[in-house]
DRENDRENVEX-605069 format. One record per residue (C-alpha): residue in three letters; y, x, z. Coordinates in steps of 0.05 Angstrom, whole numbers, plus 5000, padded with zeros to 4 digits. Layout:
 rest   c2   c1   c3
  Ala    Y    X    Z
...
REM end
This chain:
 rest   c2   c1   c3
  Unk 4784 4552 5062
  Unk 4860 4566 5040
  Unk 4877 4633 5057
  Unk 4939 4609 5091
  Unk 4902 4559 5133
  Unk 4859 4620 5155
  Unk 4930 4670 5170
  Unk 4959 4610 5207
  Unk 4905 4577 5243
  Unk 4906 4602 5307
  Unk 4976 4616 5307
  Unk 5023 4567 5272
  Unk 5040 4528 5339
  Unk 5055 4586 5378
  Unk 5131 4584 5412
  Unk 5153 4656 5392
  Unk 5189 4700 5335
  Unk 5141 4727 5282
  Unk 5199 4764 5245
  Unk 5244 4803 5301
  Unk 5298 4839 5267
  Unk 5381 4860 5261
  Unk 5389 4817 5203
  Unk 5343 4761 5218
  Unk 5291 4729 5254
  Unk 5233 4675 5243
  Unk 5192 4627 5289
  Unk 5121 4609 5272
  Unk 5147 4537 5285
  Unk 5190 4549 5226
  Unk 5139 4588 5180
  Unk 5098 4527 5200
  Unk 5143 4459 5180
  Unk 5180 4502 5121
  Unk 5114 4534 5087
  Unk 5084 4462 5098
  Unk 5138 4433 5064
  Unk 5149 4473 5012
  Unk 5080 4474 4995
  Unk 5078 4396 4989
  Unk 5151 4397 4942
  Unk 5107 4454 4901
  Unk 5057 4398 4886
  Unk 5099 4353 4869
  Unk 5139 4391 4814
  Unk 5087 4427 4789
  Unk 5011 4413 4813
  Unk 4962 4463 4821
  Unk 4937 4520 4794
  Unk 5002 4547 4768
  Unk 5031 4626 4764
  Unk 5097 4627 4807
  Unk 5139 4685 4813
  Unk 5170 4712 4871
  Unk 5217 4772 4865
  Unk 5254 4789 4941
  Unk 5264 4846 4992
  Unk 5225 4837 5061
  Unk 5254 4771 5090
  Unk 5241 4706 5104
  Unk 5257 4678 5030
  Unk 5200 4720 5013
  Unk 5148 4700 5064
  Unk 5160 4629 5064
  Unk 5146 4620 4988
  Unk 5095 4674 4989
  Unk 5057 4620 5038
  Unk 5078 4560 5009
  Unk 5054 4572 4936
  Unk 4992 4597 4954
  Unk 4974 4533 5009
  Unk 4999 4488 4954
  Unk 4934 4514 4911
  Unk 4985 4555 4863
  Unk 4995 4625 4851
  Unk 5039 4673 4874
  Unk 5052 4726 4838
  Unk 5098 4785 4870
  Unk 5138 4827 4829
  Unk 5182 4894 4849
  Unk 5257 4876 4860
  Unk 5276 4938 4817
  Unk 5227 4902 4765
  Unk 5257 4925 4699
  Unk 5275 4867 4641
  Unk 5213 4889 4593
  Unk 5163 4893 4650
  Unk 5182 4818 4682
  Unk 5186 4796 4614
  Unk 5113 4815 4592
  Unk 5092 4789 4667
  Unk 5127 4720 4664
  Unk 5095 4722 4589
  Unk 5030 4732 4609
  Unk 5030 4690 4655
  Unk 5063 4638 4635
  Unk 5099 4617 4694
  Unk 5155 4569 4685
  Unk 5184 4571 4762
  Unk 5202 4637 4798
  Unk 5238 4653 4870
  Unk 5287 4698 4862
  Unk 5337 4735 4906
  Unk 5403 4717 4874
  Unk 5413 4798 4853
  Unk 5345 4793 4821
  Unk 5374 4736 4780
  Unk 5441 4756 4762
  Unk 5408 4825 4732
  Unk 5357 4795 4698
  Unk 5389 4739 4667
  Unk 5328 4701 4658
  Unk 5325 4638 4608
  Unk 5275 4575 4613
  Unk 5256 4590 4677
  Unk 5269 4549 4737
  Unk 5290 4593 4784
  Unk 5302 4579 4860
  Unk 5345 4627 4894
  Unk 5367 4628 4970
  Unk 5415 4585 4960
  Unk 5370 4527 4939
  Unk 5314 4550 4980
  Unk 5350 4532 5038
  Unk 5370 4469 5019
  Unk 5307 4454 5004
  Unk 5283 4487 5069
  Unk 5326 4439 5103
  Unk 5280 4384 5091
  Unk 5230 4402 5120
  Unk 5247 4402 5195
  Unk 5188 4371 5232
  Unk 5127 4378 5175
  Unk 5059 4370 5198
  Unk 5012 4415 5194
  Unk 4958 4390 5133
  Unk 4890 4438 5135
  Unk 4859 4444 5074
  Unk 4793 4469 5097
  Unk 4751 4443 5046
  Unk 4786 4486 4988
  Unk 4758 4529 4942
  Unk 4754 4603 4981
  Unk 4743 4630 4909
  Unk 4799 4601 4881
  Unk 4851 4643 4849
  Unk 4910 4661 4905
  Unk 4952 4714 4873
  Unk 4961 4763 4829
  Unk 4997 4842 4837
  Unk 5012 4871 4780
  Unk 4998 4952 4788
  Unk 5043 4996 4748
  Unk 4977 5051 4726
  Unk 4981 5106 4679
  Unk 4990 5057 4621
  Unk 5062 5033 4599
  Unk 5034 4959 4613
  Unk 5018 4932 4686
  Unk 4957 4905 4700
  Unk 4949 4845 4734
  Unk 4894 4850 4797
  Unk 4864 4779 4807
  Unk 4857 4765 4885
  Unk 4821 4700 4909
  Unk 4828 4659 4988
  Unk 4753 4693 4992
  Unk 4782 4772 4983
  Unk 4846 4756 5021
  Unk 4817 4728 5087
  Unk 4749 4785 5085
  Unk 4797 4840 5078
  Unk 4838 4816 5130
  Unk 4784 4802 5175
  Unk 4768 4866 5175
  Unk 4827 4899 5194
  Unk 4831 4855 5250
  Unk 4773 4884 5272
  Unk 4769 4954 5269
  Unk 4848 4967 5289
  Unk 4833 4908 5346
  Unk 4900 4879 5335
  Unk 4917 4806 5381
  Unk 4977 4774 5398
  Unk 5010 4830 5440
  Unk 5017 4875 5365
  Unk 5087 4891 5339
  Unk 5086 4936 5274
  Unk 5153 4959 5244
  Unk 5144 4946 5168
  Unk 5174 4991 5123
  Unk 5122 4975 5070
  Unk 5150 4927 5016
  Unk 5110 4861 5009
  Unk 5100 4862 4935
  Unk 5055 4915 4948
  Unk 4984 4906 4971
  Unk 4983 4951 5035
  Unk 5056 4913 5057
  Unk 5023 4846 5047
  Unk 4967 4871 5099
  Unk 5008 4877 5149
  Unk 5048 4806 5132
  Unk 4970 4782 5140
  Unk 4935 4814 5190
  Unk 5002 4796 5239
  Unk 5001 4726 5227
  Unk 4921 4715 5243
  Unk 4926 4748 5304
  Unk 5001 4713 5322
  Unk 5031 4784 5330
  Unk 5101 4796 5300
  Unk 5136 4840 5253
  Unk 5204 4879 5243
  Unk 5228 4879 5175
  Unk 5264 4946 5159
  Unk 5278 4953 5080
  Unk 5316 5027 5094
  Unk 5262 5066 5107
  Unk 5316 5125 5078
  Unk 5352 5112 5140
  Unk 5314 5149 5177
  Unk 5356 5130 5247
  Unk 5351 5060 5240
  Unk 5272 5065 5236
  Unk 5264 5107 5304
  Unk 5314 5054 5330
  Unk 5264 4988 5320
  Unk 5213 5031 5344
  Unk 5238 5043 5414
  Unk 5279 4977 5413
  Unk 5234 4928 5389
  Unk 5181 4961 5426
  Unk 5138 4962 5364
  Unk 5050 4985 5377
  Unk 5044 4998 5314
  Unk 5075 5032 5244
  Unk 5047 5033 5171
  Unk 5068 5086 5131
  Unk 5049 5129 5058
  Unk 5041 5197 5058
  Unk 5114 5214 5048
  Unk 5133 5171 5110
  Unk 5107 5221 5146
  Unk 5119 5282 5110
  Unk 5192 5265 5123
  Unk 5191 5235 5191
  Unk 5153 5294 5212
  Unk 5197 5349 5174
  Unk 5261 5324 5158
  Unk 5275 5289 5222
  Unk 5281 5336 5288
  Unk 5299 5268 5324
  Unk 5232 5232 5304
  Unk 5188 5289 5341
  Unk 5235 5293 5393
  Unk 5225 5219 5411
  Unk 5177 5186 5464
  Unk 5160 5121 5439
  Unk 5129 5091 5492
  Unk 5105 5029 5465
  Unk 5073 5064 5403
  Unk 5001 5049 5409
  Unk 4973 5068 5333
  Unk 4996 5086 5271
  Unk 4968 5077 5196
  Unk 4970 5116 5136
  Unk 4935 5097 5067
  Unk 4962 5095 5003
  Unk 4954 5169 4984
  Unk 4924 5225 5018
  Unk 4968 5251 5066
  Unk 4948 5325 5071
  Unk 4915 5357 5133
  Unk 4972 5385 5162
  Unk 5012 5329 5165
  Unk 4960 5298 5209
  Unk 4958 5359 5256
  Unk 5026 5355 5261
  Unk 5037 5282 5281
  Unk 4973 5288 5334
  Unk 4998 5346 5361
  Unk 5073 5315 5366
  Unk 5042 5243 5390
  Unk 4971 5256 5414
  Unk 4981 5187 5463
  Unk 4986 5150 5389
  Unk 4916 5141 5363
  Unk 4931 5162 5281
  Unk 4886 5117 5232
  Unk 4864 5150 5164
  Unk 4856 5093 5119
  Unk 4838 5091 5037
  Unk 4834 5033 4992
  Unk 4860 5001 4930
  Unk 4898 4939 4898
  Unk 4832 4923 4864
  Unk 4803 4923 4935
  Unk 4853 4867 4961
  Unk 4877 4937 5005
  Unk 4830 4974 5037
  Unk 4761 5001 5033
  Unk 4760 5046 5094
  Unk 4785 5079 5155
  Unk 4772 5143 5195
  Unk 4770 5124 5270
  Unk 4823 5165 5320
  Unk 4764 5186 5356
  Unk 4735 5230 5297
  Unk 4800 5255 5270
  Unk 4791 5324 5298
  Unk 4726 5337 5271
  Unk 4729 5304 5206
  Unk 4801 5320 5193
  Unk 4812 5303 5117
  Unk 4755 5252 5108
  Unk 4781 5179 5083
  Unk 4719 5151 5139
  Unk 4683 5106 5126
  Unk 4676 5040 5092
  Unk 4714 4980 5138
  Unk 4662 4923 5170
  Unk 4635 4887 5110
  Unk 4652 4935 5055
  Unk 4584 4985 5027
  Unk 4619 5048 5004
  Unk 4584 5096 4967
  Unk 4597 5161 4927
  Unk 4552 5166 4865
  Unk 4539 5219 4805
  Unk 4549 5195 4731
  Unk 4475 5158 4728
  Unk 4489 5120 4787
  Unk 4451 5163 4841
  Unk 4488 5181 4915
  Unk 4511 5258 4914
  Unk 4487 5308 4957
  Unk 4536 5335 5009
  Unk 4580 5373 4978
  Unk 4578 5341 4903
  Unk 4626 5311 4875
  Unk 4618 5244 4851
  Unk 4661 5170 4838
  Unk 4670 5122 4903
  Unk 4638 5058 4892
  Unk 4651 4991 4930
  Unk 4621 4929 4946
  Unk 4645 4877 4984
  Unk 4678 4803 4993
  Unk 4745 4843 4981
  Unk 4731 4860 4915
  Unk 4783 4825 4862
  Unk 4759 4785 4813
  Unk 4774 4817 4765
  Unk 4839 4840 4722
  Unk 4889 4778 4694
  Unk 4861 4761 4610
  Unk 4839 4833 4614
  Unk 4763 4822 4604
  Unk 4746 4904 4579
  Unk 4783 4930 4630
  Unk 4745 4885 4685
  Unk 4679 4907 4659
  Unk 4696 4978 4668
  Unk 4724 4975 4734
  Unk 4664 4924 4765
  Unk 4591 4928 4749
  Unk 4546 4886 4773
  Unk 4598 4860 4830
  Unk 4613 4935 4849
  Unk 4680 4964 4843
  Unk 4688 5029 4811
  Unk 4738 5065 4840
  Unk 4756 5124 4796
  Unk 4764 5160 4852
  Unk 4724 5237 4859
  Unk 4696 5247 4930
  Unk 4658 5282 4967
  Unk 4604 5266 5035
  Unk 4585 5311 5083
  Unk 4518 5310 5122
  Unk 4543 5249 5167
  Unk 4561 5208 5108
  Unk 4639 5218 5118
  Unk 4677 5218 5051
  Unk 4719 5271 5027
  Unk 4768 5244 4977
  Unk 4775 5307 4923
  Unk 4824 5270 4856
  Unk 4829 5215 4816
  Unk 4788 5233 4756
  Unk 4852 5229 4704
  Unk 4889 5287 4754
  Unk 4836 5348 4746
  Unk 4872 5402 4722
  Unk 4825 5451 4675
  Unk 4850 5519 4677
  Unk 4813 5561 4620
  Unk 4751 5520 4634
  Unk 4750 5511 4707
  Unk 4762 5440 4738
  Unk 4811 5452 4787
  Unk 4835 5396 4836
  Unk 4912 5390 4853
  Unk 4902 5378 4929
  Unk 4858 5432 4943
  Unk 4925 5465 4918
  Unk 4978 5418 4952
  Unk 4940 5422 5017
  Unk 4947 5504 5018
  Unk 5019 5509 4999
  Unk 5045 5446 5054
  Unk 5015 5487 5110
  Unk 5061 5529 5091
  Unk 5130 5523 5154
  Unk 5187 5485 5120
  Unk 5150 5455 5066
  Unk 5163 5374 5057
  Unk 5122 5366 5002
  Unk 5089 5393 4941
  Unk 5074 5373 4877
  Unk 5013 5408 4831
  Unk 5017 5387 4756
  Unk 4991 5408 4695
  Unk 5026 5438 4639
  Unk 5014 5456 4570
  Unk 4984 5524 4560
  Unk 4968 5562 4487
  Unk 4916 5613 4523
  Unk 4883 5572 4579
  Unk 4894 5500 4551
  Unk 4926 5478 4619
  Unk 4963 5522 4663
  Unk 4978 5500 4734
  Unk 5065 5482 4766
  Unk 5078 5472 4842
  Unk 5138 5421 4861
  Unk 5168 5441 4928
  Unk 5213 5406 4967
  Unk 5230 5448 5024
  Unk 5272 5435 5088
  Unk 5322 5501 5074
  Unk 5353 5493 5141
  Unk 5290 5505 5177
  Unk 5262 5550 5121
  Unk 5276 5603 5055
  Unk 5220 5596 5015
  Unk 5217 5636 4934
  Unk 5170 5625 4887
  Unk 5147 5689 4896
  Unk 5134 5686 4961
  Unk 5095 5615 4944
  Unk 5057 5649 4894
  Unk 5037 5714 4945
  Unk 5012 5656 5002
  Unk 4972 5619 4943
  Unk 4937 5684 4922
  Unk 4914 5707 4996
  Unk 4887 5630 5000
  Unk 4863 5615 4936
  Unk 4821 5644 4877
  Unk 4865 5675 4826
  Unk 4857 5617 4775
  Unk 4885 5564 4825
  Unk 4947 5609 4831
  Unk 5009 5565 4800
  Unk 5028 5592 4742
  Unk 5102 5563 4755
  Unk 5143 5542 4817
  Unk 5200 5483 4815
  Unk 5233 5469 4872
  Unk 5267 5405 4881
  Unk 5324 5369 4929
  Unk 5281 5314 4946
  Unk 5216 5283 4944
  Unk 5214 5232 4888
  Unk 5183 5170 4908
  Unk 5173 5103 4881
  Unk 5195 5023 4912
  Unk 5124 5036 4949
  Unk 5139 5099 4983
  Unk 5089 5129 4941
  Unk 5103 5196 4916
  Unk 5119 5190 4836
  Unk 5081 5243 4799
  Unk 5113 5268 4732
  Unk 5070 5319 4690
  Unk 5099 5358 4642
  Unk 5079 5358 4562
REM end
């Protein structure tokens, strides 16, 4: 089965908005006749099996090629608006691609040459044609087919390209569905951008059910968010850690809100320190808080921490989501003990196929069909994980492995404190010595360094103690919403 036949099946003839919004809104009659005509124009000019590029903001002139190029047995490949010239350049390069739908911004800054390139403009001219389109299933398709590709940004200076098939898309979705129970009645405010795996969750998970969606690309705008919320009457809200460090500490009006329509919120993409999580239960304890972990490579997520066992496994990622064997394992492939520290494996129907003409770095990352997260964890007696670092962030402070959230999670508890950053820095006597990034809220708080460092001593053994403190205006984060991390040489 198409992916797209599976988002839309139940759904596509339904007489209601899927996109609600300020600056727009979209039917599923019209995702239904435009994505069915588009997808039939796609295979005319250019067949099957293609890479197609699609470069937008949250809107309708993303979704509606996002659909159509994947139903028409192409692929879509999503790219970052802010995409930089060398970075699309090596993408469209390696991939070939000889059409791309971009905003017309996208276009004028990037200038690109032999490229067809559809921008609004013609992509509602075309759109125009394609009033009345009947639906055309496509049931008997390959589910292993090749759907899309995201291109992750890393810790390398080239992206890699994560290879997700109709079979990945349509398991992971189906089991989100399932263990946030989401139907019809669902309205999430998306802040997440759709190029990015977690975003595109929500774009899927809405449209099998034949929920709906409010678009809001200024998250910054911090009014205009708690404003959807209450007018939309939005259920749900997705969010990265620093969402919610800043709703939660830089915005008196977001815990002085009701939301009465709030049924759940969502946070992956980072752990979001303990808290943070106290804060927002304690603020909104009618709002049942998912915990969720995952990964590009994992089509988006690997697991979730029901509301239910938030209080007495606060700071465990969960468990692994229906269909989805999570495990955390020592170096010779053997499941730790509680309380060892070991790598979180995966195995599931979710699991990419691999990474775009990058045939070592697959076979690294999935053995045997199991993903390998590079994640360190942690299980406790009940078989709850404990995410600890990513293998590449342990610090080592004169020999001692020393993991920056252990550090982070001390110094946020601290009142005032938006967010903080542990890095590693050069050091001639211990190797690495250990810096704290603060962001603080100075209106609500005056924090020093030295009274940083005296709270970090009576908490932490003397090693762990930052060696430096930085404090910063604001919290540094990328198109994601993820938090960008900088160490220093």
């Amino acid at each position: 089965m198409n992916s797209v036949d599976y988002f839309l099946d139940e759904s596509k003839d339904m007489d209601k908005n899927f996109v609600l919004g300020r600056k727009e809104v979209l039917s599923y009659v019209d995702i239904r006749e435009k994505v069915m005509g588009l997808s039939r124009w796609l295979k005319k000019e250019v067949g099957r099996g293609e890479k197609i590029l699609l470069a937008s903001n949250n809107s309708s002139f993303f979704i509606i090629p996002y659909l159509a190029i994947m139903k028409s047995g192409n692929v879509v490949v999503p790219l970052n608006p802010a995409i930089e010239q060398e970075s699309f350049d090596f993408i469209r390069g390696k991939c070939e691609a000889k059409m791309a739908f971009l905003a017309s911004g996208i276009k004028n800054r990037l200038d690109p040459e032999n490229l067809e390139i559809i921008t609004e403009e013609r992509f509602s001219q075309l759109s125009a044609l394609f009033e009345g389109e009947i639906w055309d299933d496509e049931k008997g398709g390959a589910v292993d087919n090749l759907a899309q590709i995201i291109y992750t940004s890393g810790s390398t200076a080239l992206p890699k390209g994560v290879m997700i098939s109709h079979r990945n898309l349509i398991a992971n979705t189906s089991s989100i569905i399932d263990y946030l129970a989401l139907s019809e009645n669902d309205i999430m405010e998306v802040v997440l951008p759709f190029f990015y795996c977690y975003g595109l969750s929500l774009l899927h998970t809405h449209l099998r059910v034949g929920g709906s969606i409010v678009l809001n690309n200024n998250f910054i705008l911090l009014g205009s968010v708690i404003n959807d919320l209450k007018k939309y009457k939005c259920t749900g809200f997705a969010g990265v850690p620093s969402h919610f460090q800043i709703l939660l500490r830089k915005s008196d009006a977001f815990v002085d809100s009701k939301f009465p329509h709030l049924k759940y919120v969502t946070q992956a993409g980072g752990k979001l320190h303990k808290v943070f999580i106290q804060e927002f239960i304690d603020n909104f304890p009618e709002v049942n808080f998912y915990v969720m972990y995952g990964q590009t490579e994992a089509t988006a997520r690997l697991s979730y921490l029901h509301p239910d066992r938030l209080k007495n496994k606060l700071g465990s990622l969960g468990k692994g989501i229906p269909g989805v064997e999570l495990s955390v394992e020592n170096e010779n492939g053997e499941p730790v003990k509680p309380g060892e520290i070991g790598e979180i494996v995966a195995k599931g129907e979710n699991v990419m196929l691999g990474y775009f003409q990058e045939p070592e770095e697959t076979s690294k990352t999935i053995r045997e069909g199991r993903l390998y997260t590079g994640d360190l964890a942690k299980v406790d007696e009940d078989g709850f994980i404990y995410h600890a670092a990513r293998k590449k962030e342990i610090i080592k402070v004169g020999g001692k492995r020393v993991s920056p959230k252990e550090i982070e999670e001390v110094i946020v508890s601290m009142p005032g404190v938006v967010d903080c950053t542990i890095e590693a820095m050069d050091d001639a006597l211990l190797g690495e010595a250990i810096k704290a990034v603060l962001v603080v809220n100075q209106q609500k708080q005056d924090i020093s360094a030295d009274h940083v460092k005296s709270f970090c001593a009576s908490k932490l053994a003397f090693y762990k103690v930052p060696s430096k403190i930085e404090f910063h205006q604001h919290v540094e984060v990328s198109a994601t919403g993820k938090k960008v991390k900088k160490t220093t040489p």
